[in-house]
C-alpha positions in Angstrom: -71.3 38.6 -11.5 -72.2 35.2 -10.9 -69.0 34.1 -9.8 -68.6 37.3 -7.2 -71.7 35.6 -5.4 -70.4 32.5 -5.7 -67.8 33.1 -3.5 -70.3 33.9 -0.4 -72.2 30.3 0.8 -74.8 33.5 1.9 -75.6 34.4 -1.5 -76.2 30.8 -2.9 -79.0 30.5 -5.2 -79.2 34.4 -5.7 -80.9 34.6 -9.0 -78.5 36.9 -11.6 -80.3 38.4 -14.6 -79.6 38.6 -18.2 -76.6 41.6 -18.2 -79.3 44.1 -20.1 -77.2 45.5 -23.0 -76.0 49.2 -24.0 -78.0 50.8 -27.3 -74.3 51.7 -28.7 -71.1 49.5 -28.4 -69.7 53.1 -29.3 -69.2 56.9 -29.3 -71.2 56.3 -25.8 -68.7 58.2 -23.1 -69.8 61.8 -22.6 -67.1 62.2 -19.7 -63.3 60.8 -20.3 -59.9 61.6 -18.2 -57.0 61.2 -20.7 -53.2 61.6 -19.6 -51.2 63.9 -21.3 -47.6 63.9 -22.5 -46.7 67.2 -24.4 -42.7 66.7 -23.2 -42.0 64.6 -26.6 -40.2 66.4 -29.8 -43.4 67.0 -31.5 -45.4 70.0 -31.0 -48.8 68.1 -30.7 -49.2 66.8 -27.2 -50.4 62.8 -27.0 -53.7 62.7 -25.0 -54.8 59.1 -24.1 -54.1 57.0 -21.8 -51.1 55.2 -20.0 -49.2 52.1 -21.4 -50.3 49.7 -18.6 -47.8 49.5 -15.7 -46.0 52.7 -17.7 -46.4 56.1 -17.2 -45.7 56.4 -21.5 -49.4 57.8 -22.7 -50.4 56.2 -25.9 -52.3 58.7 -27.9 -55.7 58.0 -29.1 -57.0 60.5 -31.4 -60.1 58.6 -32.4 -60.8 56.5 -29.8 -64.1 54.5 -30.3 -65.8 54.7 -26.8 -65.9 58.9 -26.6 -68.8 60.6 -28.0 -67.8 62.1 -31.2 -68.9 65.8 -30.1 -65.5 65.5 -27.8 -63.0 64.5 -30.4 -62.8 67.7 -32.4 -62.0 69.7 -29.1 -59.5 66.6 -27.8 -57.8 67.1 -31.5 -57.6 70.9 -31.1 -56.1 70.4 -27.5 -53.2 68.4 -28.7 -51.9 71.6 -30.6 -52.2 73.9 -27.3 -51.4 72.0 -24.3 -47.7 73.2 -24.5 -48.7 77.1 -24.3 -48.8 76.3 -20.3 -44.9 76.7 -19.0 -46.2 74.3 -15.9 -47.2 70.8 -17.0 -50.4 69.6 -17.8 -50.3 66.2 -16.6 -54.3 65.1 -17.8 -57.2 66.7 -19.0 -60.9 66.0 -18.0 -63.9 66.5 -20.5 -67.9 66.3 -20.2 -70.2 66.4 -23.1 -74.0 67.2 -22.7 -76.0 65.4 -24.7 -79.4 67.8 -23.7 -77.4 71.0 -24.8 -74.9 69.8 -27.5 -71.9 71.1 -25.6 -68.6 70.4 -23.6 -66.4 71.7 -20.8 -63.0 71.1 -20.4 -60.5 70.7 -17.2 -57.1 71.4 -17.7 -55.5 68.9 -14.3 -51.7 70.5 -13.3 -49.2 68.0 -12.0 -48.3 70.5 -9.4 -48.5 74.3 -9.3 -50.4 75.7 -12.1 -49.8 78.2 -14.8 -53.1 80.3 -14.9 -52.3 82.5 -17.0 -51.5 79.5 -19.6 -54.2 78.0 -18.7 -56.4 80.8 -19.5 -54.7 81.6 -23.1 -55.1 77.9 -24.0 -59.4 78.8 -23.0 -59.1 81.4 -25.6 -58.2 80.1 -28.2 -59.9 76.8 -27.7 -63.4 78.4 -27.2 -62.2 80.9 -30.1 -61.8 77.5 -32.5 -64.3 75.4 -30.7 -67.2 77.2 -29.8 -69.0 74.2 -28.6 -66.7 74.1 -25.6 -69.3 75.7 -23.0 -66.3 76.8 -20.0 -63.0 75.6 -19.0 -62.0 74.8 -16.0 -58.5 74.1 -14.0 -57.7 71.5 -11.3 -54.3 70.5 -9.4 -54.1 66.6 -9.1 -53.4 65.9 -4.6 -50.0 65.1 -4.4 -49.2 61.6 -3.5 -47.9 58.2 -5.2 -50.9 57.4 -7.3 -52.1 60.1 -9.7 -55.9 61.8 -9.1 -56.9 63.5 -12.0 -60.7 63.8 -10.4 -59.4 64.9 -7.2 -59.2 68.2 -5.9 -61.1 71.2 -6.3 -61.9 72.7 -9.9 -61.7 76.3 -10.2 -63.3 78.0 -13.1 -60.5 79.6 -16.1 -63.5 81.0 -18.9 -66.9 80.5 -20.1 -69.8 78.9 -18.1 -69.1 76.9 -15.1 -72.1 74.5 -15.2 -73.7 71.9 -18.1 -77.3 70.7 -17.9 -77.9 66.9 -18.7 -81.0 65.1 -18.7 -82.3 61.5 -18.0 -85.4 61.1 -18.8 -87.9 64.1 -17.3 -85.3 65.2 -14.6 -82.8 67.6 -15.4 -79.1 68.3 -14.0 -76.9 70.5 -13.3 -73.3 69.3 -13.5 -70.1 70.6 -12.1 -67.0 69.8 -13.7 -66.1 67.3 -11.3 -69.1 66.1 -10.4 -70.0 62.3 -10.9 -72.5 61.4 -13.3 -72.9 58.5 -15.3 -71.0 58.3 -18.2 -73.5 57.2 -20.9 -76.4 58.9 -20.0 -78.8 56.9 -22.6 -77.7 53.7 -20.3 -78.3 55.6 -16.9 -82.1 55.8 -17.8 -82.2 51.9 -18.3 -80.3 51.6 -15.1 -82.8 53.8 -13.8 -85.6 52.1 -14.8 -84.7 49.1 -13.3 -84.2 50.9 -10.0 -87.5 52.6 -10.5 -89.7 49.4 -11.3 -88.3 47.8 -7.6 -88.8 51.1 -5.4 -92.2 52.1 -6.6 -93.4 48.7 -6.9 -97.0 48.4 -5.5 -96.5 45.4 -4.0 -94.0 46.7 -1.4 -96.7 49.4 0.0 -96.7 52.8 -0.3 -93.6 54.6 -0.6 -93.6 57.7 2.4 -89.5 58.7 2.7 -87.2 57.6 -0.5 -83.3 58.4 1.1 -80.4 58.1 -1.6 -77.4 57.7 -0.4 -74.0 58.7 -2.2 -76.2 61.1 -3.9 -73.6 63.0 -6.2 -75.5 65.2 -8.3 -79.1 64.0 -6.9 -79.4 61.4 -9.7 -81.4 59.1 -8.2 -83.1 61.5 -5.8 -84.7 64.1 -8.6 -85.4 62.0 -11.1 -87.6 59.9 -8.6 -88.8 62.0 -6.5 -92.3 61.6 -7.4 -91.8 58.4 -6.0 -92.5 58.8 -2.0 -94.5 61.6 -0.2 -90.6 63.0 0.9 -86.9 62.3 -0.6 -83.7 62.8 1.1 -80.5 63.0 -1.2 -77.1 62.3 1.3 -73.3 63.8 0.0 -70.6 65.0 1.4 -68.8 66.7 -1.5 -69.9 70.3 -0.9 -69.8 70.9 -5.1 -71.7 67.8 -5.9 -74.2 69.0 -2.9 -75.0 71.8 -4.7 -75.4 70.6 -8.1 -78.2 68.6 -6.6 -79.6 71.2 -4.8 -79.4 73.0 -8.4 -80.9 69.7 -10.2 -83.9 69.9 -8.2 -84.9 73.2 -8.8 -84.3 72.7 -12.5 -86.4 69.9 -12.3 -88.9 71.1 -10.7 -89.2 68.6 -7.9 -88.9 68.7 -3.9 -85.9 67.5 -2.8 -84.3 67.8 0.8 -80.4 67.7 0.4 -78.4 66.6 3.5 -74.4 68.1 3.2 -73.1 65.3 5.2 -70.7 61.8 4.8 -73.3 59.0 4.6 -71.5 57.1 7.8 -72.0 60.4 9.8 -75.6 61.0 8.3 -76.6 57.7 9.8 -75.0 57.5 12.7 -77.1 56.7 15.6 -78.0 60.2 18.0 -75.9 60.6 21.1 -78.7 59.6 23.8 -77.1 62.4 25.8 -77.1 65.1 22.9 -79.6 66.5 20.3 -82.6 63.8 19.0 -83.1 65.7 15.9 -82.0 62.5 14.2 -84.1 60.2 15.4 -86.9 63.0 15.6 -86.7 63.7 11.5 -87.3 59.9 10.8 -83.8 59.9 8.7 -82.9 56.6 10.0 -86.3 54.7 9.2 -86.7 55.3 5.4 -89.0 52.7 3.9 -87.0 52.7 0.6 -83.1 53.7 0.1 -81.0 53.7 -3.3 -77.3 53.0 -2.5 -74.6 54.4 -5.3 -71.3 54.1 -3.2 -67.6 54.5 -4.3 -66.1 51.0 -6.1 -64.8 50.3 -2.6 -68.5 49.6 -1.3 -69.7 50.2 2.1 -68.3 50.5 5.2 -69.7 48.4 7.9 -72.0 51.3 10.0 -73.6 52.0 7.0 -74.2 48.6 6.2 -75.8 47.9 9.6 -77.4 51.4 9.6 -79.8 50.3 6.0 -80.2 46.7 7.7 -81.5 48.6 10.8 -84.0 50.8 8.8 -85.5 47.3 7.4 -87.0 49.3 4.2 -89.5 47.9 2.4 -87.1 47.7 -0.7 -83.0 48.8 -1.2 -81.4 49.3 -4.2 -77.7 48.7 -4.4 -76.1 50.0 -7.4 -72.0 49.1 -7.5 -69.7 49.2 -10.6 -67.7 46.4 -8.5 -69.0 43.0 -8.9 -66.9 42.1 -6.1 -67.5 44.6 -3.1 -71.2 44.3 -3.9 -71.5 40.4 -3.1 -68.9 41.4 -0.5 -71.8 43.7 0.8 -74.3 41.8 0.2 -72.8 38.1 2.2 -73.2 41.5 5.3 -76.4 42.8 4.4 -77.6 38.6 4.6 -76.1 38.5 7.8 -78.0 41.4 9.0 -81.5 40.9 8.1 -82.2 41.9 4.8 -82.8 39.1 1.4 -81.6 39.8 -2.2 -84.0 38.9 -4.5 -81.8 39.0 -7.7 -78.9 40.8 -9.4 -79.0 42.5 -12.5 -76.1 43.5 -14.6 -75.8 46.4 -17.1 -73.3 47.0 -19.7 -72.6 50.5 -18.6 -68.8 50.3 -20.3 -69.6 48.5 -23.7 -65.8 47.0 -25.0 -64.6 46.7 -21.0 -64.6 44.3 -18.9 -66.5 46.4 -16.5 -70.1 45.7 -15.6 -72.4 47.8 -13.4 -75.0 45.8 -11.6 -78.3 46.3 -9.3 -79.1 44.4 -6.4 -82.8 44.7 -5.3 -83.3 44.1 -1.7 -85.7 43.6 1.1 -86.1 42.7 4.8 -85.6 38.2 5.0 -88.5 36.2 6.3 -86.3 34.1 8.2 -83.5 35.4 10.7 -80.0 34.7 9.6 -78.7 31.4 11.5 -74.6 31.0 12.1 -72.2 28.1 11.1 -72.2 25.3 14.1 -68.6 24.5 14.3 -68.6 22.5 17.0 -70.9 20.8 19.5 -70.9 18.9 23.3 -73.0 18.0 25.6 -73.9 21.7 27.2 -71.6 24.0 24.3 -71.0 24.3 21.4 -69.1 26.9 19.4 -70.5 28.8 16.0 -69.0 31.0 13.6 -69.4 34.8 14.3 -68.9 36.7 11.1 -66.9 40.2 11.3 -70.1 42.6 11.5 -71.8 41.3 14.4 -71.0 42.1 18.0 -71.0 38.9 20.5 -73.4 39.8 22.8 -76.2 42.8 22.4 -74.8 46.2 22.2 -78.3 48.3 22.7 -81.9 46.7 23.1 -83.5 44.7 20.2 -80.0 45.1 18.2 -78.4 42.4 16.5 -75.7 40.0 17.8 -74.1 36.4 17.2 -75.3 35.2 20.6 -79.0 36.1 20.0 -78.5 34.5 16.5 -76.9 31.5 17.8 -79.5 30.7 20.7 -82.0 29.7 18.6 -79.8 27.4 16.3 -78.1 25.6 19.3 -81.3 24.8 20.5 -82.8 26.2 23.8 -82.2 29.2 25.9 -79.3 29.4 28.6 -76.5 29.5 26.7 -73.8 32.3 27.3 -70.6 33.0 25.6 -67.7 31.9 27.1 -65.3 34.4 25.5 -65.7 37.5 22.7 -64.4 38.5 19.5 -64.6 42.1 18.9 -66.6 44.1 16.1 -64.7 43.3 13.3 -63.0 40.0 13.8 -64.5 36.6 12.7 -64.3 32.9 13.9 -65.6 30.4 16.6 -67.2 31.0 19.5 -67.7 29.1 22.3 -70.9 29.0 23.8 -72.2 26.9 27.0 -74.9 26.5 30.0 -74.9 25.0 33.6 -71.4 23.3 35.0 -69.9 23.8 31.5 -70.1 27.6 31.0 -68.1 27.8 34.4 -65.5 25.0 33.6 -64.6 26.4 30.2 -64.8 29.8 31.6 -62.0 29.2 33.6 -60.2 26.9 31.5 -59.9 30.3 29.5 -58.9 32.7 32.4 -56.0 30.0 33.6 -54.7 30.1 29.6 -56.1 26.1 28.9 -57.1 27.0 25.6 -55.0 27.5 22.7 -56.0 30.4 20.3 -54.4 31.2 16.6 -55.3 33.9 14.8 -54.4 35.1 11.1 -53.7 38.2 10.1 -52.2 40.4 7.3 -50.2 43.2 8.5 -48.3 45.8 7.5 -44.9 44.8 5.8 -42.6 41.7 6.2 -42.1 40.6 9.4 -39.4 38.2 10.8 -40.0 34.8 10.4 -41.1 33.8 14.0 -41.3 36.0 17.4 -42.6 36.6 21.0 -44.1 40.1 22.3 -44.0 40.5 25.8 -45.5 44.3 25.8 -46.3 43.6 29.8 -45.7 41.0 32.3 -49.1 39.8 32.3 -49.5 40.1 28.4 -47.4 37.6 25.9 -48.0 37.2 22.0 -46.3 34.8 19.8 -46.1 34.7 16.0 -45.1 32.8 13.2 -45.0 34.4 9.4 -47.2 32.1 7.3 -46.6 33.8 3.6 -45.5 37.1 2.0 -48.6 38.0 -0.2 -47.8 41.1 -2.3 -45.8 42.4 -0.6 -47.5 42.1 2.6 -46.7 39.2 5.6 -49.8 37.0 6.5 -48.9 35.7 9.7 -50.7 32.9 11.8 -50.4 34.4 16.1 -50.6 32.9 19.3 -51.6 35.1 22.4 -51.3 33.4 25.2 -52.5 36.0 27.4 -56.0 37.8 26.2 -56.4 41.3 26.9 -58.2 43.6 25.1 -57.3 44.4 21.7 -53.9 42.6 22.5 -53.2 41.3 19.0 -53.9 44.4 16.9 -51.5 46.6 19.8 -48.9 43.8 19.9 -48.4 43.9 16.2 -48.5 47.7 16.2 -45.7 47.7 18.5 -43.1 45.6 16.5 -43.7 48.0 13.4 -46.4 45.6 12.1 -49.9 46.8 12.3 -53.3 44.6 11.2 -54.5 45.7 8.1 -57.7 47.3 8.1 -57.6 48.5 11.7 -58.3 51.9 12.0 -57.3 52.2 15.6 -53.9 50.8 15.8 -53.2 50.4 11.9 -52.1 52.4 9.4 -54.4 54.9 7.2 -52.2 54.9 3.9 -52.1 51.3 4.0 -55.8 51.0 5.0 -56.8 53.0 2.4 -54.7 51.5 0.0 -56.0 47.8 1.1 -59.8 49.3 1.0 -59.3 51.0 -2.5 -57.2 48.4 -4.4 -58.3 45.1 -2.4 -61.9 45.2 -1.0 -60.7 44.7 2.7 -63.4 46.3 4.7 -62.6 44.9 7.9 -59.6 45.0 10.1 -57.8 41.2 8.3 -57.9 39.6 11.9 -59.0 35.7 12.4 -59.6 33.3 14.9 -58.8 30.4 12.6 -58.4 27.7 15.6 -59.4 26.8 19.4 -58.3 23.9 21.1 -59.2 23.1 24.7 -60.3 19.5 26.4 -63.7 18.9 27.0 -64.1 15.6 29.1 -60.6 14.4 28.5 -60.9 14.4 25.1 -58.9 17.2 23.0 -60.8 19.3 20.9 -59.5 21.4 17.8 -62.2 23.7 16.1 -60.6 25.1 13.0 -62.4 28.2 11.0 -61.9 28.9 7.4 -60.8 31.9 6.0 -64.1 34.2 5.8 -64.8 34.5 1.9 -64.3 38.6 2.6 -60.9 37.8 3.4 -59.7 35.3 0.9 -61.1 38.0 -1.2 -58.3 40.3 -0.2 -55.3 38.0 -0.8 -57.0 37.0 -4.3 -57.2 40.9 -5.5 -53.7 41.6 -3.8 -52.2 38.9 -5.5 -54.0 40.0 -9.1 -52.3 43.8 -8.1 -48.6 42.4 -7.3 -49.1 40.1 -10.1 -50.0 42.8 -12.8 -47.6 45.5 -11.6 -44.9 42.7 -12.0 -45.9 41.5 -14.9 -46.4 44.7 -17.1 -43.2 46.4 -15.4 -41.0 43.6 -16.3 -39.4 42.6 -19.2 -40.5 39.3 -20.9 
């Protein structure tokens, strides 16, 4: 954990906490997704999990992590699977620890056999009667396999387990998310708890939890604040927190909606409901995204409430500093870090990061200064000028750190691209204005685009708009390549790429969404990968070169794409 931080200068001197340990090393798991093979000679199908970089499951009939009220039904399984004529290619299984039961979710490669499916529920149930239901799922299509995608529909028995943590109680769908070891979840949530409700912060009027699943956060502390709002978009997992309230006994308003859309700003021309409701000024919010982390509106949407005190809970060590370096930028302080051992004998570590709003505004890198400019480092979340009233910005930001009022920026960088900016007053702001217009000043960007492209080019997509480019490294698979516009319209970089077949990564307006999602699931790019690394221009007579580091997001990117080319070689390769 300490070394994700590290990474981001922002985070510096964030104080990390002792990792707070797991009761049981073992029998801890109450949910598990296993891979199945029943294609081999013998009539007991392997159920475990895949060889890594294979698709050859190695069985594991008493593996150490699953709580042992699974492993009878897992055994009994393994002698059934092959009554389905379609294949079963994994199967998903919940234990309640309140009720002393299971479910289990036969997953389909591709179109299912029902009616198998529904003899293997008999005679499971019929041998195992502490299998509660069973349940049936098709994996989406696609490259990857997605056991836990998909809808579940419902073969025999009941459709529902109840779980507890602590007082609260939950209903649980088979594909809902919950924690896997719910005796951990209470110390997590504890930990969240004690920074929420703490005193100190005020009294607590609207607690908002957002990536809500089954209302985990939301129920079991809603006696917290006067009101709680519980935000998901998964329609099933929307209900089971509906459900967990009333079982719970608690009040507990349930939003059906994404988080980004939930806190999106009202249309000033449209309905003020929004604003009206107070959703967007909670005074304390608990954060449970995806691994992937937050995308950026959300990001600035929390920073914007300013609650008294955020919780952050990630299972990704490195998205969550990744977050964090944003939430810095933005105006809010973490006090500390604190791991838990959620997966005892992994690698994997959950963590909490307790928030609240800084003292002291956030102050950008100086790169660069003269006698009336100076250019500072705008990071990727923060527009250059104002964008509405009181909202943040670099050049606000920067004013105060260059020194006195008057200076204006002498060129922009969009919402989602980082480097230098130039900033300047009086005689100066003109003279480098137009040193700009007249193409004076030299501009290289880097970006990470789709594929490999050719060593070196030009793009002339009009007469008045030129691009050149010059392929800097193949990293996984992927070109890095360092461009020169030498024209500056809007967006010109991201459409120029575009056109040759090469799109940024990351941009969701010109790029591509099954590499986008692919670079947001597997390598923590939240950002379209576009840089202004260097500016050169004369100032005086004297040249000037301002180069810009790699943001630590970024370099963050090509490390974990590297690890994932580097793995995938490695294990599919013979040595």
């Amino acid at each position: 954990m300490a070394a994700a931080l590290r990474r981001f200068p922002s985070l510096a001197g964030v104080e990390v906490r002792p990792c707070i340990a797991a009761p049981s090393p073992i029998g801890y798991r109450t949910r598990v997704k296993f891979a199945v093979d029943a294609s081999r000679g013998s009539p007991r199908a392997a159920i475990g999990l895949f060889l890594p970089g294979t698709h050859r499951v190695i069985d594991l009939p008493r593996c150490l992590v699953v709580h042992p009220g699974l492993l009878p039904a897992l055994d009994t399984l393994r002698g059934l699977l092959r009554m389905a004529s379609a294949p079963i290619a994994h199967v998903d299984l919940r234990w309640s620890l309140a009720e002393g039961r299971g479910h289990v979710v036969l997953v389909f490669a591709g179109v299912p056999d029902r009616a198998g499916a529904a003899r293997i529920a008999e005679a499971l149930t019929a041998e195992r009667p502490e299998i509660a239901g069973v349940g049936l799922r098709v994996a989406p299509a696609g490259p990857v396999p997605r056991p836990l995608g998909g809808t579940t529909g419902h073969v025999a028995g009941e459709r529902h387990l109840v779980e507890r943590i602590g007082r609260a109680r939950f209903r649980l769908s088979p594909g809902a998310f919950f924690q896997a070891d719910p005796a951990m979840a209470e110390r997590l949530h504890g930990v969240v708890r004690d920074w929420i409700a703490d005193p100190a912060a005020g009294p607590a009027r609207h607690l908002v939890d957002l990536y809500a699943g089954a209302g985990a956060f939301a129920v079991a502390m809603a006696d917290v604040a006067e009101r709680t709002t519980a935000v998901e978009g998964v329609a099933e997992a929307a209900d089971d927190a509906v459900a967990s309230a009333a079982l719970s006994g608690v009040r507990v308003e349930v939003v059906r909606s994404a988080v980004e859309r939930f806190l999106r700003p009202p249309d000033p021309r449209g309905s003020s409901r929004q604003s009206r409701s107070g959703r967007l000024h909670p005074d304390r919010i608990v954060a449970d995204p995806p691994r992937r982390g937050m995308p950026a509106s959300v990001l600035r949407a929390l920073a914007a409430a300013r609650p008294a005190r955020a919780a952050y809970v990630s299972c990704d060590p490195e998205t969550l500093a990744r977050d964090l370096d944003v939430l810095a930028v933005l105006g809010m302080f973490v006090r500390a870090v604190i791991p838990i051992d959620m997966f005892s004998l992994t690698d994997e570590v959950e963590a909490v990061a307790l928030l609240e709003p800084a003292v002291a505004p956030w102050a950008p890198s100086v790169r660069w200064r003269g006698a009336d400019a100076a250019a500072v480092e705008k990071p990727a979340v923060l527009p250059t000028h104002p964008q509405e009233a009181g909202g943040p910005s670099l050049l606000v930001a920067a004013r105060a750190v260059v020194g006195a009022e008057g200076f204006h920026a002498v060129h922009r960088l969009d919402v989602g691209t980082s480097g230098p900016v130039l900033l300047a007053r009086g005689e100066a702001l003109g003279r480098f204005s137009r040193a700009f217009a007249s193409g004076l000043v030299g501009k290289e960007y880097l970006a990470l685009v789709r594929g490999i492209p050719r060593r070196k080019g030009r793009i002339a997509a009009a007469a008045d708009e030129e691009t050149r480019y010059r392929l800097e490294e193949v990293v996984g698979g992927y070109g890095l390549v360092r461009v020169f516009p030498l024209t500056g319209r809007r967006h010109q970089i991201r459409r120029h790429m575009r056109r040759i077949g090469h799109p940024v990564l990351g941009d969701e307006r010109h790029g591509d969404p099954r590499a986008n999602r692919f670079m947001a699931e597997a390598c923590a790019l939240a950002r379209p990968f576009l840089h202004l690394c260097a500016l050169s221009f004369e100032d005086g007579g004297r040249p000037v070169r301002i180069e810009s580091p790699l943001p630590a997001e970024l370099a963050l990117v090509l490390d974990r794409l590297r690890r994932v080319r580097f793995r995938h070689h490695f294990l599919t390769t013979d040595h």
